[in-house]
C-alpha positions as CSV (number, residue, x, y, z in Angstrom):
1,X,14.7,-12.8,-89.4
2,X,17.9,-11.9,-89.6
3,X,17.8,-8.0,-89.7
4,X,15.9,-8.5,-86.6
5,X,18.6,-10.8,-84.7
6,X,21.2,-7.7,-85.9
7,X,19.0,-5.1,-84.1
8,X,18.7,-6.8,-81.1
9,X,22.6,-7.3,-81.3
10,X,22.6,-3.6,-81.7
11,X,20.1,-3.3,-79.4
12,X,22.0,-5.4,-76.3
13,X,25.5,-3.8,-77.4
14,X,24.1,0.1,-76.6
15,X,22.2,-1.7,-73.5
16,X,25.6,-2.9,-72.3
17,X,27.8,0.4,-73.1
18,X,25.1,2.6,-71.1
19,X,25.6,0.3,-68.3
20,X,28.8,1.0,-68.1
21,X,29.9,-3.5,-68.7
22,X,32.9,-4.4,-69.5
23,X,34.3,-0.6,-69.8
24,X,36.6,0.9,-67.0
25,X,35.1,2.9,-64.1
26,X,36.8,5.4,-62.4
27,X,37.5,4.8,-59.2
28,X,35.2,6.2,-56.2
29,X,38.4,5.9,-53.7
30,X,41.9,6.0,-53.3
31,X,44.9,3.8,-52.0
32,X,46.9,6.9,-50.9
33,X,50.6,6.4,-50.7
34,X,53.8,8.9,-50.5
35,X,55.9,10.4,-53.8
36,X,55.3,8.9,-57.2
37,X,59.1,7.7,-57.0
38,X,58.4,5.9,-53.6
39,X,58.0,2.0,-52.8
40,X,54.5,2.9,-51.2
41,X,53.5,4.0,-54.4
42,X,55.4,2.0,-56.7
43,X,55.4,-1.6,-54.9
44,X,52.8,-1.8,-52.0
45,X,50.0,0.5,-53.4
46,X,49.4,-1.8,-56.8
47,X,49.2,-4.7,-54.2
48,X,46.3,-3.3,-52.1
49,X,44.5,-2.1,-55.3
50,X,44.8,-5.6,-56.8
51,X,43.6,-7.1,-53.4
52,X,40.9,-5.2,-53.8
53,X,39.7,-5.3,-57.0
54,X,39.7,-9.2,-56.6
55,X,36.8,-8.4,-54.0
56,X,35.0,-5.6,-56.7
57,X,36.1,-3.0,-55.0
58,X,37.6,-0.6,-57.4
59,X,40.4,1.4,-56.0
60,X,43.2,3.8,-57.8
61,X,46.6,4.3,-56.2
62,X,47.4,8.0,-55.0
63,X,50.8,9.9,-55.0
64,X,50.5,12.0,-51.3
65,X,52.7,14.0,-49.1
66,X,53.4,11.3,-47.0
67,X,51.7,9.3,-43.5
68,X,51.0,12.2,-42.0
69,X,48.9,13.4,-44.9
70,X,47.7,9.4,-45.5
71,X,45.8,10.0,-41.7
72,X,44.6,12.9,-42.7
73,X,42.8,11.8,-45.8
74,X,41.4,8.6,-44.5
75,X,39.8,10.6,-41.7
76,X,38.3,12.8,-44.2
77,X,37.5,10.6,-47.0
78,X,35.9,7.3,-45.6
79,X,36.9,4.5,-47.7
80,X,39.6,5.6,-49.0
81,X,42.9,3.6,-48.0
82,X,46.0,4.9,-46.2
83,X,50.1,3.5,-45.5
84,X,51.6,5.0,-42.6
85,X,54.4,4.7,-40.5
86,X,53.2,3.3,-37.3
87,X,55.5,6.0,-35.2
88,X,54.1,8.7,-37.5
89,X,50.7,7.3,-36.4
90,X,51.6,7.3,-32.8
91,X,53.0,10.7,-32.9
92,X,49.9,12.1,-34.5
93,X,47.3,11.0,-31.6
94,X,50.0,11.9,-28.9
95,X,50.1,15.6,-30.1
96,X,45.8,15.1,-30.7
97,X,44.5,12.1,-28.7
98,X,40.7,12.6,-30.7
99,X,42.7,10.9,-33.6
100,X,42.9,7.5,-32.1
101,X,39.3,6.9,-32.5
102,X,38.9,8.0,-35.4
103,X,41.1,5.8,-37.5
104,X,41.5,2.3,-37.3
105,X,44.9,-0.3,-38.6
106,X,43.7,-2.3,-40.8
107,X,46.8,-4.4,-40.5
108,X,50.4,-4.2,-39.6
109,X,52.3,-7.5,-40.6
110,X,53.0,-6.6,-44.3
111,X,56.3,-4.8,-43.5
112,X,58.7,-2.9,-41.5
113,X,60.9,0.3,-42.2
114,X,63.9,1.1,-39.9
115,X,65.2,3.4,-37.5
116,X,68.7,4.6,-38.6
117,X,71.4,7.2,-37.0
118,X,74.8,7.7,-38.1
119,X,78.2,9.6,-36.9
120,X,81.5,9.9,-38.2
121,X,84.4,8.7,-37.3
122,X,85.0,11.6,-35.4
123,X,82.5,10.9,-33.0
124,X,81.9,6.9,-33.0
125,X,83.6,6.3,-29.9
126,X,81.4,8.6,-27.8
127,X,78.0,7.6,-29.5
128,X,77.5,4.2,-29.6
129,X,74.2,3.8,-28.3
130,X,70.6,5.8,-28.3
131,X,71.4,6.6,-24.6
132,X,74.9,8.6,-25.4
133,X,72.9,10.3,-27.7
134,X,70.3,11.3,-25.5
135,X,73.5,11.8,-23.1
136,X,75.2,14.4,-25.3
137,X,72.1,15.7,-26.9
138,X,71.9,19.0,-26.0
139,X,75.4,19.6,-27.7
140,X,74.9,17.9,-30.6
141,X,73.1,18.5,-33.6
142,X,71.2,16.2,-35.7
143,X,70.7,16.6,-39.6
144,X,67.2,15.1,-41.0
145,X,64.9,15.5,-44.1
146,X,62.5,18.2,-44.2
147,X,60.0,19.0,-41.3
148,X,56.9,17.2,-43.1
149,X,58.8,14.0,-43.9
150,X,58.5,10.7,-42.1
151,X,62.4,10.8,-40.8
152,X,61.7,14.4,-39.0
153,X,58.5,13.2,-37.7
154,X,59.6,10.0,-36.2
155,X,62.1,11.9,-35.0
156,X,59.8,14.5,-33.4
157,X,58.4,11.7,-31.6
158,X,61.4,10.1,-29.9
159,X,62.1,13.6,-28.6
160,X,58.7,13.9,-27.1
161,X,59.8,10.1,-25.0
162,X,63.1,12.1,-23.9
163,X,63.9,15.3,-22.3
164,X,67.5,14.9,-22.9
165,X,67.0,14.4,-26.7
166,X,64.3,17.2,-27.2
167,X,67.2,19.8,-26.1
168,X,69.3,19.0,-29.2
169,X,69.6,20.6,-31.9
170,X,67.4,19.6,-35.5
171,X,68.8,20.6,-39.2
172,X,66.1,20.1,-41.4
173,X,67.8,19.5,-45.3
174,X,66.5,19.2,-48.5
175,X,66.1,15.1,-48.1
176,X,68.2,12.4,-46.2
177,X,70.8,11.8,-49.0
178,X,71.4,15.9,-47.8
179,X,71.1,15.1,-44.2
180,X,74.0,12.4,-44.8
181,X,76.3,14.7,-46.7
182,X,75.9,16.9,-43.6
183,X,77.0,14.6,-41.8
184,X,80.2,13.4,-43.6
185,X,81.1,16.9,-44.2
186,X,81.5,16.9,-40.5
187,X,78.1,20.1,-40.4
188,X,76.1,17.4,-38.3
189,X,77.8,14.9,-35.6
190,X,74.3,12.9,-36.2
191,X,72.5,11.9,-39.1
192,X,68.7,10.4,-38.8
193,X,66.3,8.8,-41.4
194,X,63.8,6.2,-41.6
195,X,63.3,3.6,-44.6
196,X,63.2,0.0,-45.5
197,X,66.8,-1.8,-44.6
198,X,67.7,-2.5,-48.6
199,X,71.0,-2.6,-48.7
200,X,71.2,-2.4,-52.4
201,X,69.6,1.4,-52.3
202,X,72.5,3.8,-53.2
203,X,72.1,5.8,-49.7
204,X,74.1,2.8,-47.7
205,X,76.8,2.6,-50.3
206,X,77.2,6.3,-49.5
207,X,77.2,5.8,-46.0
208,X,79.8,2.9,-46.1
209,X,82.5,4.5,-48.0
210,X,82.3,7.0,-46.1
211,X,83.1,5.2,-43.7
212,X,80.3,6.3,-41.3
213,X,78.8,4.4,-38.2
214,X,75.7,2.9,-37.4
215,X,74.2,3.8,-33.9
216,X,71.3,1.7,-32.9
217,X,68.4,3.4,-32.5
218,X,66.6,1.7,-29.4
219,X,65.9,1.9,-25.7
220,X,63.2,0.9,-23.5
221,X,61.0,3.7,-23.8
222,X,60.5,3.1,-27.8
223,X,59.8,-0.6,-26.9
224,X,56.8,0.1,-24.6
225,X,54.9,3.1,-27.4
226,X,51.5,1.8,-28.5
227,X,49.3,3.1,-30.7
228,X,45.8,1.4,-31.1
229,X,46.7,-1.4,-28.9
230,X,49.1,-2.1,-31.4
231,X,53.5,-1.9,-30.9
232,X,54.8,1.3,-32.7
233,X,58.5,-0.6,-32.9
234,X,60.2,-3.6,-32.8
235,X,63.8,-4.3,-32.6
236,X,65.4,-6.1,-35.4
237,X,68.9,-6.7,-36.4
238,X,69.2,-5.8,-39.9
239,X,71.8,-5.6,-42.9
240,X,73.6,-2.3,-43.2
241,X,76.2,-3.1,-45.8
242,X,75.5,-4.7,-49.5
243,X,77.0,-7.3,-51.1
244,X,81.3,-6.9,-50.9
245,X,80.6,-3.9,-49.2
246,X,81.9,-4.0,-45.7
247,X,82.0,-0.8,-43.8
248,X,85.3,0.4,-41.6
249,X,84.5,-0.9,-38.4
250,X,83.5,-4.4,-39.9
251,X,79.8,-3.7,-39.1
252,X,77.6,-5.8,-41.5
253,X,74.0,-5.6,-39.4
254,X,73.2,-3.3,-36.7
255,X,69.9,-3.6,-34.0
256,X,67.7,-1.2,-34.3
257,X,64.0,-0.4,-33.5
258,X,61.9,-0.7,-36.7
259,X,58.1,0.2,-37.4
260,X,55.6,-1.3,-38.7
261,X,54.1,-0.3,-42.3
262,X,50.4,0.2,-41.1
263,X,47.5,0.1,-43.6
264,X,44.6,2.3,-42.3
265,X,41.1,3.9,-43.2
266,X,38.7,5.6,-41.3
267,X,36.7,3.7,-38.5
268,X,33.7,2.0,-40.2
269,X,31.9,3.8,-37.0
270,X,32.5,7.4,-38.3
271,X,29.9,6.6,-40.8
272,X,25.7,6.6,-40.4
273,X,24.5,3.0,-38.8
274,X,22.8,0.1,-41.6
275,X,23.9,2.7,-44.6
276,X,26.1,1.3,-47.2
277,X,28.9,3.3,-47.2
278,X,29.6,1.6,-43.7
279,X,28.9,-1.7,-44.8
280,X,31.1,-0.9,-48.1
281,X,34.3,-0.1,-45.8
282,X,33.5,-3.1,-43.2
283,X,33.3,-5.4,-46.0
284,X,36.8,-4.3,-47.4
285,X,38.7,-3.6,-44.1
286,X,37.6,-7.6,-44.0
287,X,39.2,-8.0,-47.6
288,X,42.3,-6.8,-46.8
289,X,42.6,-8.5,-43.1
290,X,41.6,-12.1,-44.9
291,X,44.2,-11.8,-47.7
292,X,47.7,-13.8,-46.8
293,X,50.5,-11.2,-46.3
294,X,52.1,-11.9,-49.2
295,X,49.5,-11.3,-51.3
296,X,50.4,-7.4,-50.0
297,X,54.1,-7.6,-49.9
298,X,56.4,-6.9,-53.3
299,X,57.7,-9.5,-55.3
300,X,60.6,-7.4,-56.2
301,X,64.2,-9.1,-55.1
302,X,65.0,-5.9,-52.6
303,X,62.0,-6.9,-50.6
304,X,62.2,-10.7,-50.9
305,X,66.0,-10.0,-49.2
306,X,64.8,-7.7,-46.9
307,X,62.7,-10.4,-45.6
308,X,65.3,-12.7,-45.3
309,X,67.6,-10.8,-43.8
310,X,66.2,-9.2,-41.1
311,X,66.0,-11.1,-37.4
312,X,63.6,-10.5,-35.2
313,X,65.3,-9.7,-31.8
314,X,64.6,-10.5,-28.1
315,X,66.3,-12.4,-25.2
316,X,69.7,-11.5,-23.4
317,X,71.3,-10.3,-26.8
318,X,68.3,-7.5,-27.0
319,X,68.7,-7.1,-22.9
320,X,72.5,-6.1,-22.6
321,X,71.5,-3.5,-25.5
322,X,68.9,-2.0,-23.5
323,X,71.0,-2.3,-20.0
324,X,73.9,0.1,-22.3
325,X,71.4,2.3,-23.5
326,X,69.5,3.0,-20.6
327,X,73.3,3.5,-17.9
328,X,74.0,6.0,-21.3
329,X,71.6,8.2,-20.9
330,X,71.3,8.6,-17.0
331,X,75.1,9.3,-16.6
332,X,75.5,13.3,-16.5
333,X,76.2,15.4,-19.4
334,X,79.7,16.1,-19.2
């Protein structure tokens, strides 16, 4: 009996590896993210794709172009899994309102990435809110990361909510840490890029001794954007100066408008009715929307800080901002 109980070992074992049990499967869709050297890829990617996989959906994490591209290939590849600057999001159905329907957030509570403009000493006391800049704009130029990056496109749409600001002039550099040595070699009187507000990332350290200036980035106009029902900023006063580091006006935190990280995939309704590819991406939209936030935030300490340093804002503090803003940019251009 025994050479019979080996075959049927044998047997079950060749059964099991034809299945496919218990060996890896490659992945029928993707968690598509931003450069392979980005926190999208690197920090909030593995997240999702552990979320997921907790559910048996199988998921691999994608180096992209960016949100812009993430839209794209949500659209394109139903099921797959996109991040996405909310702003990028809202420019994208502004310039092609078809878009709006054809996407859906699947949330937009996981995290937030800021706004950020910066000046010289040189030109501080004239620029201190988004309305002088708006104010001055068409005699100013602003230096930026290339045209397909987040930073230039959330910039392309706060010129689309301004006339003033859309006659100013764009520099489009290599990346931001180039877009902020234009700036402090005096080539740009404005610097403008989006990210998370870790204070510990080399960029502010640059910025500080430098002894540049924060401008809020803010105004009533980027308050009241929506894109799917959902806000495309909010303003927060966040750090702007590490540890020790304090920069030469004593500014430590600045306000400014910051957007949501938005997870999407395509709208389950692009796909046939009853089929079970539709059911498939129903069933993990609901995955994703059930887990607890921090189930799909990084553990890492610059995020855990992050968290705890940033304030919400609203009330008279948020007002006054506004009020500045807004009697900026309708005084004439001198």
């Amino acid at each position: 009996m025994k050479p019979m109980h080996i075959s049927l070992a044998a047997a079950s074992a060749a059964a099991v590896l034809a299945l496919g049990v218990g060996t890896p499967a490659e992945a029928d869709n993707k968690i598509y993210t931003g450069g392979e050297s980005g926190s999208y890829f690197n920090s909030f990617g593995p997240k999702i794709e552990a979320v997921l996989e907790a559910s048996f959906f199988h998921y691999d994490v994608a180096a992209s172009a960016g949100s812009g591209e993430n839209l794209r290939r949500v659209i394109q590849e139903p099921g797959s899994v996109g991040l996405a600057q909310t702003d990028v999001l809202a420019f994208e159905t502004s310039q092609d309102a078809s878009l709006a329907e054809q996407f859906v957030i699947i949330r937009n509570d996981v995290a937030y990435e800021c706004v950020f403009a910066i000046t010289s000493p040189d030109f501080a006391d004239r620029l201190k809110t988004w309305g002088d800049v708006q104010r001055y704009a068409r005699r100013l130029t602003v230096a930026v990361g290339p045209e397909a990056s987040g930073s230039a496109t959330t910039l392309r749409f706060l010129r689309t909510l301004s006339e003033k600001l859309a006659e100013g002039r764009v520099a489009h550099m290599s990346d931001t840490d180039a877009a902020i040595a234009t700036v402090i070699e005096n080539q740009a009187q404005l610097g403008f890029f989006v990210q998370f507000a870790d204070t510990n990332n080399p960029r502010f350290k640059t910025i500080n001794d430098a002894e540049l200036t924060f401008i809020p980035v803010i105004d009533r106009a980027m308050l009241r954007q929506r894109v799917n029902g959902e806000p495309v900023y909010k303003a927060q006063e966040v750090k702007v100066t590490s540890a020790g580091l304090l920069s030469w006006r004593g500014v430590s935190r600045v306000i400014t408008a910051c957007t949501p990280l938005a997870i999407i995939t395509a709208n389950p309704e692009s796909l046939p009715e009853g089929s079970p590819e539709r059911q498939d991406l129903v069933d993990m939209i609901a995955a994703l929307r059930d887990a607890p936030a921090a189930d799909l935030q990084p553990s890492e300490g610059w995020f855990t800080a992050l968290l705890d340093d940033a304030v919400e804002m609203s009330g008279q503090g948020l007002e006054s901002l506004l009020e500045q803003a807004e009697r900026a940019a309708q005084q004439l251009q001198q």
